[in-house]
Structure formats: structure tokens, C-alpha cells
N, C-alpha and C positions, 0 to 999 in steps of 0.2 A: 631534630626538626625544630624552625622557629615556629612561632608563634606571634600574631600581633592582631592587640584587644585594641577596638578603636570603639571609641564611647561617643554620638553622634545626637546634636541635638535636632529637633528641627528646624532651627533657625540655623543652622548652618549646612545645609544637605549641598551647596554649590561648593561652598571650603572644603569641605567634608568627600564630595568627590572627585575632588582635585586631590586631596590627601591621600586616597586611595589609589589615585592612578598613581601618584607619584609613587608610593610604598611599593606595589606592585611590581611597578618598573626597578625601583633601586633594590629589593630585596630576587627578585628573580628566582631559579632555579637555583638553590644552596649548592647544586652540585655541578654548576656555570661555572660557580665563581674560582679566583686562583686559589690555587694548594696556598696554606701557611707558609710563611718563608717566602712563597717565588714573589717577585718582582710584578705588580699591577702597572696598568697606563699610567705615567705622573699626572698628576691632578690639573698641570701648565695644561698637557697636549688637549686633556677635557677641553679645559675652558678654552683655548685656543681653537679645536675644531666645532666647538658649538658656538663660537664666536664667528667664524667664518660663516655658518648653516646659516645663519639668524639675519647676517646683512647680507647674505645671498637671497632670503627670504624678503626682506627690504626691498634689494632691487628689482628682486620678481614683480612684486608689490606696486612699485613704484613705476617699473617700465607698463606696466597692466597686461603682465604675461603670463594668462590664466594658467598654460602646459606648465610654466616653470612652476610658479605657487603648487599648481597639485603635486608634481614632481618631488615635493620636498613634503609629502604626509604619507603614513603609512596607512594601508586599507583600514584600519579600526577606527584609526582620528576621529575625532570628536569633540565637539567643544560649546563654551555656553559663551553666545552672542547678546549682551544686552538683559541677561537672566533667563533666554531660552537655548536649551539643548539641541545641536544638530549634530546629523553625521556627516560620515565620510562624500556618502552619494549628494545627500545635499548642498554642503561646501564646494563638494565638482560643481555641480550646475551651478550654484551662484557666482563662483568664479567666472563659470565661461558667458554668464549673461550680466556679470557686472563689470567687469575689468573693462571690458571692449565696448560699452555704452559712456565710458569716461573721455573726455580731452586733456585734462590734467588728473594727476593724482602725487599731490607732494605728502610728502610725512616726515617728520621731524620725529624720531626717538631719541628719549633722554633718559640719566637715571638707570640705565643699562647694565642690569647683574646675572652675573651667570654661575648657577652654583651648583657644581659636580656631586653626584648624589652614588657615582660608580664609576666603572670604568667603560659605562656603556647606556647611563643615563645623566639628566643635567636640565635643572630648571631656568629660565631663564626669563626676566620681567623687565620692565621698562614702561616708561610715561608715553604715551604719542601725541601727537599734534597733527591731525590729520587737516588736510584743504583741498579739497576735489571739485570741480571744476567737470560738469555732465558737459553731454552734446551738446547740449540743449542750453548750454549756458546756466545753468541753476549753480549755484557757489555754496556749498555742503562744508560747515566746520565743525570739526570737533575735536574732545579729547577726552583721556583716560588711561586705565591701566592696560596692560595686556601680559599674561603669562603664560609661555607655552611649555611643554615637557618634552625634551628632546629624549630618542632613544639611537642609539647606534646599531645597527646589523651587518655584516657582515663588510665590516669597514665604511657603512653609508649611514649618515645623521639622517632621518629625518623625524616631526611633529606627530605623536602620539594624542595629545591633549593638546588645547586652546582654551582659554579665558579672556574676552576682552568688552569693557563698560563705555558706554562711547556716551559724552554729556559737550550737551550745542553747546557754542561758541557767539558770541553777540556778532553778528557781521561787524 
């Protein structure tokens, strides 16, 4: 049986539970994982299928197709928006009452890494540059980090955990 001591300050409880999720997810079920000896997913097709999930998640995004975006989290998801915590039910709804009150939503990801943690987890982070464009004409810019924690089930990626810091932009 493993074991793992994680020493947690207070100034860090958002790192710290990002740390956890991830742990969680890449340490799993000890008795998931492959026998000694056999042959694991190569670490390429990881990064390769959570590279595809990630700009499938983009285009979700970007097209403002709230089905697709939720399409790609699994029921636990959850994630810290600007230094607050939401769940799965709330990210549905803001999905379906934010996407579709947009006319534009462009984004720019840069700095794009993705780092296999298993053969059935994998973090992935990147810079965005967001510029949304309401109905209403209002012009929304920003930018920041975003880090989400992919997991695989049953041959399908989707988004367990989210982290993203959104800081204005001068028009």
C-alpha cells in the first residue's frame, strides 16, 4: 500500500488542491495499474490524446457550444474561477447562460504543455488571451493561466479539475 504525506500551508490551499486532485488521479487504484513487466500506453499517445481533448475543448469554446464544453467534464469537475470554487452543476449553467449571450468569443492559447502523469491522467496548462465581444456589444479582454487535469475512462478524455486567473486587458 502507498502512502502519500502532503504538508499544506495556508497560503497555499488552491495549489495544494490542485496537488491533490492531481495525486489522486495519477496515483489511482494500485491495483488498476499494469503488472510489472507488461507494456503501459507510450507516454507519445498520452500526450497526443490529451492534446487533441484540449483543442477540441478550444473549439467548444470558441464556437460558444455550451453541449460540447460540458461534453468534455466529468460529473465530479470542478474548478477555481478567479480564486473561487465551483462545481460541476454550476459550470453547466453558466455554460448554457454564457456561451449563447456572446457574438464573438476568440482565444488565443500559448505556452501549451501537457504532462502525462499515467496512462490515464495528464496535466495540461497554457497562457490564454481571451476577447469576447457580448450581444450587447460590450468588448471583455483578458488574460492568464489556465490548468486543467485530464483523466481517461473507458477510452474517453475528459476534465476532472480546472484553474483559470483571468487579469483585464487595457482596451
Amino acid at each position: 500500500m502507498e502512502t502519500i504525506l502532503l504538508i499544506v500551508s495556508r497560503k497555499s490551499r488552491v495549489t495544494s488542491t490542485a496537488l491533490v486532485v492531481i495525486l489522486l488521479v495519477a496515483c489511482g487504484n494500485p491495483s488498476d495499474r499494469p503488472a510489472e513487466g507488461s507494456l503501459a500506453r507510450p507516454i507519445s499517445s498520452v500526450m497526443a490524446e490529451v492534446d487533441a481533448a484540449l483543442w477540441a475543448f478550444h473549439a467548444a469554446d470558441t464556437a460558444r457550444d455550451a453541449e460540447a464544453v460540458i461534453g468534455l467534464l466529468w460529473p465530479e469537475y470542478y474548478m477555481f474561477v478567479d480564486g473561487a470554487r465551483i462545481g460541476y452543476d454550476e459550470v453547466v449553467r453558466g455554460a448554457r447562460e454564457f456561451l449563447p449571450s456572446l457574438e464573438l468569443f476568440h482565444t488565443d492559447w500559448t505556452d501549451v504543455r501537457i504532462t502525462p502523469l499515467g496512462p490515464d491522467a495528464a496535466v495540461a496548462s497554457f497562457q490564454f488571451r481571451d476577447s469576447i465581444i457580448t450581444m450587447t456589444g460590450e468588448l471583455i479582454q483578458s488574460r492568464g493561466p489556465t490548468t486543467f487535469v485530464w483523466h481517461r475512462r473507458d477510452g474517453e478524455w475528459r476534465l476532472v479539475y480546472g484553474d483559470a486567473d483571468h487579469y483585464a486587458l487595457d482596451p
